[in-house]
C-alpha positions in Angstrom: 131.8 104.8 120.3 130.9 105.4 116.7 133.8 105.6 114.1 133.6 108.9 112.2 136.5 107.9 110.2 136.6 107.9 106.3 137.8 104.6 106.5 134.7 102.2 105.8 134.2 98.9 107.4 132.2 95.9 105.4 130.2 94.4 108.1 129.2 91.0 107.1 128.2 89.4 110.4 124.8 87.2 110.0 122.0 88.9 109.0 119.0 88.3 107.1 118.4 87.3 103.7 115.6 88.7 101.5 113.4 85.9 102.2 113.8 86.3 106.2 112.5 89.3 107.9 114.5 91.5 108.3 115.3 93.3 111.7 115.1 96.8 112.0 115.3 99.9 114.7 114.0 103.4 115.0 115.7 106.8 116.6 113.0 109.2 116.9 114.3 112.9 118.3 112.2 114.9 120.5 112.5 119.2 121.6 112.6 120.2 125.3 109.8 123.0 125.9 108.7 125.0 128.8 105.5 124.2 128.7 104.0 127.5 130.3 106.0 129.6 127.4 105.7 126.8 125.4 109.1 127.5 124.1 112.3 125.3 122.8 114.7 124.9 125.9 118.9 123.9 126.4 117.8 121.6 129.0 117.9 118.2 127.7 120.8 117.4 130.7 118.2 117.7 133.2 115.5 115.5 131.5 117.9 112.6 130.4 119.5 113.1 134.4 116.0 112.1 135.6 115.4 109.4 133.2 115.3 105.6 135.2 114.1 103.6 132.9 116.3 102.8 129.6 119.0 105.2 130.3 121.1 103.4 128.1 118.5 104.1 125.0 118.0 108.1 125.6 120.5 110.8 124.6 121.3 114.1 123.9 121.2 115.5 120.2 123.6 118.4 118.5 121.6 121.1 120.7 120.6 120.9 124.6 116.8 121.4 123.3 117.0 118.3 121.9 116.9 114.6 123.1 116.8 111.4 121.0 115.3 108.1 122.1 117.2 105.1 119.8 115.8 101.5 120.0 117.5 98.2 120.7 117.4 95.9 116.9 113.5 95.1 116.8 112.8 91.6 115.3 108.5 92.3 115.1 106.6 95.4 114.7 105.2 94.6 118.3 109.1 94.9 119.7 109.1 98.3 117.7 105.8 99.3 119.0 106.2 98.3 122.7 109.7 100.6 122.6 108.6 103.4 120.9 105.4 103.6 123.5 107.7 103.2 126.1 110.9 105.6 125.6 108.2 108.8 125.0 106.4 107.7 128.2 109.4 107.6 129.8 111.0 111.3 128.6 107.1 112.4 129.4 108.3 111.1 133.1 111.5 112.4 133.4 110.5 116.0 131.9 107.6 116.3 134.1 110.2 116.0 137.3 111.9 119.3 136.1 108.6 121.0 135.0 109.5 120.7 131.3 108.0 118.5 128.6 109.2 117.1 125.2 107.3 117.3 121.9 107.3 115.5 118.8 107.5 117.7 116.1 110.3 118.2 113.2 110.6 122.3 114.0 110.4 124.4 116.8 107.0 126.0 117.1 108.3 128.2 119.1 112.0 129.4 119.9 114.5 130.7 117.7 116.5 128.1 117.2 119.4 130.4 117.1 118.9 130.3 120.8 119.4 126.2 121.2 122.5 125.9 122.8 125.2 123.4 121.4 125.5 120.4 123.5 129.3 119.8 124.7 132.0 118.0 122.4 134.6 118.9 120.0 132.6 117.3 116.9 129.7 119.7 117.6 131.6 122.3 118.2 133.7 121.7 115.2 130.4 121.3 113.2 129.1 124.8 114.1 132.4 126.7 113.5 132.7 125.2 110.6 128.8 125.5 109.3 128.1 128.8 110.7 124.1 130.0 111.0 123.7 126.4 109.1 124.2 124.6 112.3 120.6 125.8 112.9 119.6 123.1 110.3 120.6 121.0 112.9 118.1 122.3 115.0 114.8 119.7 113.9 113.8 116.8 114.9 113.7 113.9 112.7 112.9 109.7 112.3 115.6 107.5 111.6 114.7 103.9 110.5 117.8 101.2 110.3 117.4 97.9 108.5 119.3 95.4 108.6 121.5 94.3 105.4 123.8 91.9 104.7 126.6 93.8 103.0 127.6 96.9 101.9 128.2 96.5 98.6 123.5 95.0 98.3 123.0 98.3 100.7 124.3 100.8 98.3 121.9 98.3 95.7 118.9 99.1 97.9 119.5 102.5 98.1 119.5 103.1 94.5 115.7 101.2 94.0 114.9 103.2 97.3 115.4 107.0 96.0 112.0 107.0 93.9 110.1 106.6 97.2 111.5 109.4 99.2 108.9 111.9 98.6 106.3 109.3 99.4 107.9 109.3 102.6 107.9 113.2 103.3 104.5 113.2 102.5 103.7 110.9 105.4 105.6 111.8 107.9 105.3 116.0 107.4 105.0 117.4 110.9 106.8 120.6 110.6 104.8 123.3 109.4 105.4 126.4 112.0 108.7 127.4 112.6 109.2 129.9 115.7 106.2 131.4 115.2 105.4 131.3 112.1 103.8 129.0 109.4 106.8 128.1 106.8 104.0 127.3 104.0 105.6 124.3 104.0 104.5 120.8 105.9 107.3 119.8 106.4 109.8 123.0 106.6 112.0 120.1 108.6 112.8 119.0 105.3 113.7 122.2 103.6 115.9 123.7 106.4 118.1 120.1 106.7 118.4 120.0 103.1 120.4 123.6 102.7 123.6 121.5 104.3 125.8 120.5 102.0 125.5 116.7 102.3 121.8 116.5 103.0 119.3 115.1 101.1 118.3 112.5 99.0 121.5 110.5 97.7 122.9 110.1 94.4 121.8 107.0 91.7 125.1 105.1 93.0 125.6 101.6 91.5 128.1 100.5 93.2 129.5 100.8 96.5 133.1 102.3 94.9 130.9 104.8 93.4 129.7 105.4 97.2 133.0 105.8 98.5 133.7 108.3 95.9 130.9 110.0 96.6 132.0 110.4 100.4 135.6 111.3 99.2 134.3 113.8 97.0 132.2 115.3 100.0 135.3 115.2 102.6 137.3 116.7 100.0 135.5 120.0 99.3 135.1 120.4 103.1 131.3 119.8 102.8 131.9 117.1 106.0 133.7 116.5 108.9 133.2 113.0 108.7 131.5 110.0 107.6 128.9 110.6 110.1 128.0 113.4 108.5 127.3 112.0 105.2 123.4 113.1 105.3 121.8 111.7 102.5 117.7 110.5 103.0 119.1 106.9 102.9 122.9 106.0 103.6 125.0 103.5 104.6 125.4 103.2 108.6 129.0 103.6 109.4 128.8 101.4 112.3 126.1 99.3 112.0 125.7 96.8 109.0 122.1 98.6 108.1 120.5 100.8 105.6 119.4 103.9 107.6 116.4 105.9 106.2 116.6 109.6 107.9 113.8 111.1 105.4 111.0 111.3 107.7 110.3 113.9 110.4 109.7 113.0 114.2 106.2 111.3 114.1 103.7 113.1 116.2 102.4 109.8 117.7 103.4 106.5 118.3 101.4 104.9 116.0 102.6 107.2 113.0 106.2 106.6 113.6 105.2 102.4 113.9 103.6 103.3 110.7 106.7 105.1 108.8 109.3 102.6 110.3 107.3 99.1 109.4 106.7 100.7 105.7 110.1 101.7 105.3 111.3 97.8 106.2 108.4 96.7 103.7 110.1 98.9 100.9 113.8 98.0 101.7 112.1 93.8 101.6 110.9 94.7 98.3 114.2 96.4 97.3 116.4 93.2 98.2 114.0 90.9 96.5 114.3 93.1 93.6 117.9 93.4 93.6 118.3 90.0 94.3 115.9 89.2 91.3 118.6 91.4 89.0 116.4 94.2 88.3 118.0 97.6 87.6 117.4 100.1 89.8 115.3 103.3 88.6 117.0 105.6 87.0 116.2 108.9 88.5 118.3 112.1 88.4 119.2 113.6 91.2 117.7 117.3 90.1 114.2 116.1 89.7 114.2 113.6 92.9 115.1 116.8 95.4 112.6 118.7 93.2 109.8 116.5 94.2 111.2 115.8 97.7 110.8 119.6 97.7 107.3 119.4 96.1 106.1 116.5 98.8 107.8 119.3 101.4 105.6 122.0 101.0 102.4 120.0 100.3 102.6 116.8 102.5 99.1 114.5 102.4 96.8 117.6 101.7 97.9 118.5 98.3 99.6 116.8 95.6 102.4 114.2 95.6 105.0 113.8 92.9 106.2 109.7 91.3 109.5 110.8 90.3 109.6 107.4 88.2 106.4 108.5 86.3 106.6 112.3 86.4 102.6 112.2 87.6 101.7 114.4 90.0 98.9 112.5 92.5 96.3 112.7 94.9 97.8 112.3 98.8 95.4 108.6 98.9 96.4 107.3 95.3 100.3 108.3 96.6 99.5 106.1 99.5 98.2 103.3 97.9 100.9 103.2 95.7 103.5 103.2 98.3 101.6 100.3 100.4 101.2 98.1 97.5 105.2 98.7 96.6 105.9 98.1 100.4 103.6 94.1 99.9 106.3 92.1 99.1 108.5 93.3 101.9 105.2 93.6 104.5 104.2 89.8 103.7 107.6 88.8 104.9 107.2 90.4 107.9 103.8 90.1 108.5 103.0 93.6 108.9 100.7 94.0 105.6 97.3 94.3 108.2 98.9 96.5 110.6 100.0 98.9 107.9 97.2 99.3 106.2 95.2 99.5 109.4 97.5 102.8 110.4 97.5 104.4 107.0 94.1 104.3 106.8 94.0 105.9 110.0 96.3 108.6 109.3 94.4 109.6 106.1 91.3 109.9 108.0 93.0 112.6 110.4 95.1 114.2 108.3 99.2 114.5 108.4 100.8 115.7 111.8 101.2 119.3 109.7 97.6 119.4 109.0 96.2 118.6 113.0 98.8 121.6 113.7 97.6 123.9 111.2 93.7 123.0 111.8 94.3 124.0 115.7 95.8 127.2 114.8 92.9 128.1 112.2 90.6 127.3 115.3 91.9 128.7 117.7 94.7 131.2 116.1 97.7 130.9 119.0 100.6 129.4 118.4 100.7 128.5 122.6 97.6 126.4 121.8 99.6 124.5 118.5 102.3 123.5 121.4 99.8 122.4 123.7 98.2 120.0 120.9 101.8 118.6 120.1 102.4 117.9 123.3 99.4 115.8 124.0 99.8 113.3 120.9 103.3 113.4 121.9 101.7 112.3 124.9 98.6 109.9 124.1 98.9 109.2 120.7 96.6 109.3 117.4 93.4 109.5 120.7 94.2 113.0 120.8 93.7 113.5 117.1 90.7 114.1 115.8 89.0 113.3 112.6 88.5 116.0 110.1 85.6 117.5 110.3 85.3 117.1 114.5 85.6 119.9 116.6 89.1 119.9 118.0 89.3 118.6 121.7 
């Protein structure tokens, strides 16, 4: 059981140091849809009840239309790969049983999310009394990366040198640009809906891991959380696990994108630790113009233009991506990764965001039912069912 307590722990059982790979693991979350209305459903119970294969690494989320698939600690890419294949083809398995299906994208396409039921508990029910219509923040589905660290004290140190590449990150990983219905004008509405709770978003500059814990104080104080657990930031601290967790992204709509965003994100946290290790001072970046180009990155994802809080340039989606791949070298030579990543982000440039595939089939083919349908099959088969710009869609 995770403890939600203020109370922090220091875990400093054997990890890696900067010069070591490092391990990492990825929680993806997925919504439960009908797939004849193509709407959300609050049945996530049955799917997970017919789930046989790792039961132990598939649960329920906030709301019964969600489910979350979290992996064991991945030493390679390939152990990250082989899981994250595995655990959709296995919720594609068990949601077929019931007639239902799961689909990887950060917003409901369709459904009001008012209608998502809240799963069973106290905490979640505590959440939504206290949170009112904000509980339907809660109601997206996002991509967790954890990476290992060896204290807390060198986490909240790579934090701090990881906050200028958090719109980077929602640029990449935007997949949320219809919401019930609708299209938000935004890529990744995910982004903008989480970030109206009071502890979301990306952290504060920090410097020190008493500053953190003020920072959490200050948060449990005004009544902004119920816990530590709900300590929100883009990157934070785990409170039980001695790693660095990275929750900026939305839900990939393939495997391969979400192998992508998780062996980058362990690239830029190497760098970070070499970095801090190395005594260099972490970029000093205030926290009003950081959410205004997290915001910025929201609403534009790979198709427009994508803010350097360090440099204040506004750039090109490919010029963004190079620079975040050659920031992510030192870390991606440790682990070996620098091919594979550069391999995938080529790939995802050439097809366009998750947010883009979603709106080019609704300028096609102008039903929302359809949008579903296309999620559902790169939920299903991965970047094959995405086709290059320019093609006809399948």
């Amino acid at each position: 059981m995770k403890n939600h307590s203020l109370t922090a722990v220091d875990h400093r059982a054997p990890v890696e140091a900067a010069d070591r790979p490092l391990t990492f693991g990825v929680e993806e979350e997925f919504f439960v849809v009908d797939p004849r209305t193509r709407r959300i459903l609050s049945r996530a119970p049955d799917v997970l009840a017919r789930a046989r294969g790792l039961t132990d690494r598939l649960c329920g989320e906030f709301t019964d239309a969600q489910v979350e698939a979290n992996s064991p600690v991945c030493a390679t890419a390939e152990d990250a790969r082989d899981f994250l294949t595995a655990a959709r083809e296995e919720l594609r398995r068990a949601a077929d049983e019931v007639g239902l299906a799961v689909a990887a994208t950060g917003t409901p396409i369709l459904g009001d999310p008012a209608s998502a039921r809240v799963s069973k508990g106290r905490r979640y029910s505590d959440i939504s009394a206290r949170f009112g219509t904000l509980r339907e923040s809660h109601v997206v589905c996002g991509c967790h990366v954890h990476v290992g660290i060896p204290d807390r004290s060198t986490a909240v140190s790579v934090s701090d040198h990881l906050r200028r590449w958090l719109p980077f990150l929602v640029a990449l990983s935007a997949n949320s640009p219809f919401h019930d219905g609708h299209d938000s004008g935004h890529a990744s509405w995910r982004t903008v809906t989480w970030n109206r709770l009071p502890s979301a978003g990306p952290p504060p500059l920090l410097r020190s891991l008493s500053e953190h814990e003020r920072a959490v104080h200050e948060l449990s104080d005004t009544g902004a959380i119920l816990d530590r657990h709900m300590v929100y930031w883009d990157i934070r601290l785990s409170d039980h696990l001695p790693t660095l967790e990275v929750r900026v992204g939305d839900v990939a709509a393939t495997a391969e994108e979400a192998l992508l965003f998780a062996t980058l994100t362990r690239g830029l946290v190497g760098r970070a630790l070499i970095e801090v290790g190395d005594g260099a001072p972490a970029p000093d970046i205030s926290g009003q113009t950081l959410r205004a180009a997290v915001w910025r990155a929201a609403r534009d994802g790979l198709e427009g233009l994508i803010p350097d809080p360090l440099t204040g340039e506004t750039l090109p989606a490919a010029t963004a991506m190079e620079r975040l791949r050659r920031a992510a070298l030192p870390g991606l030579a440790l682990t070996g990764d620098t091919d594979l990543v550069s391999e995938l982000l080529e790939r995802v440039l050439a097809v366009g965001s998750g947010a883009a595939r979603q709106r080019a089939v609704y300028a096609e083919r102008g039903r929302m039912s359809d949008v579903v349908d296309h999620v559902l099959a790169q939920t299903r088969e991965g970047l094959a069912a995405a086709p290059r710009r320019g093609r006809p869609l399948l």
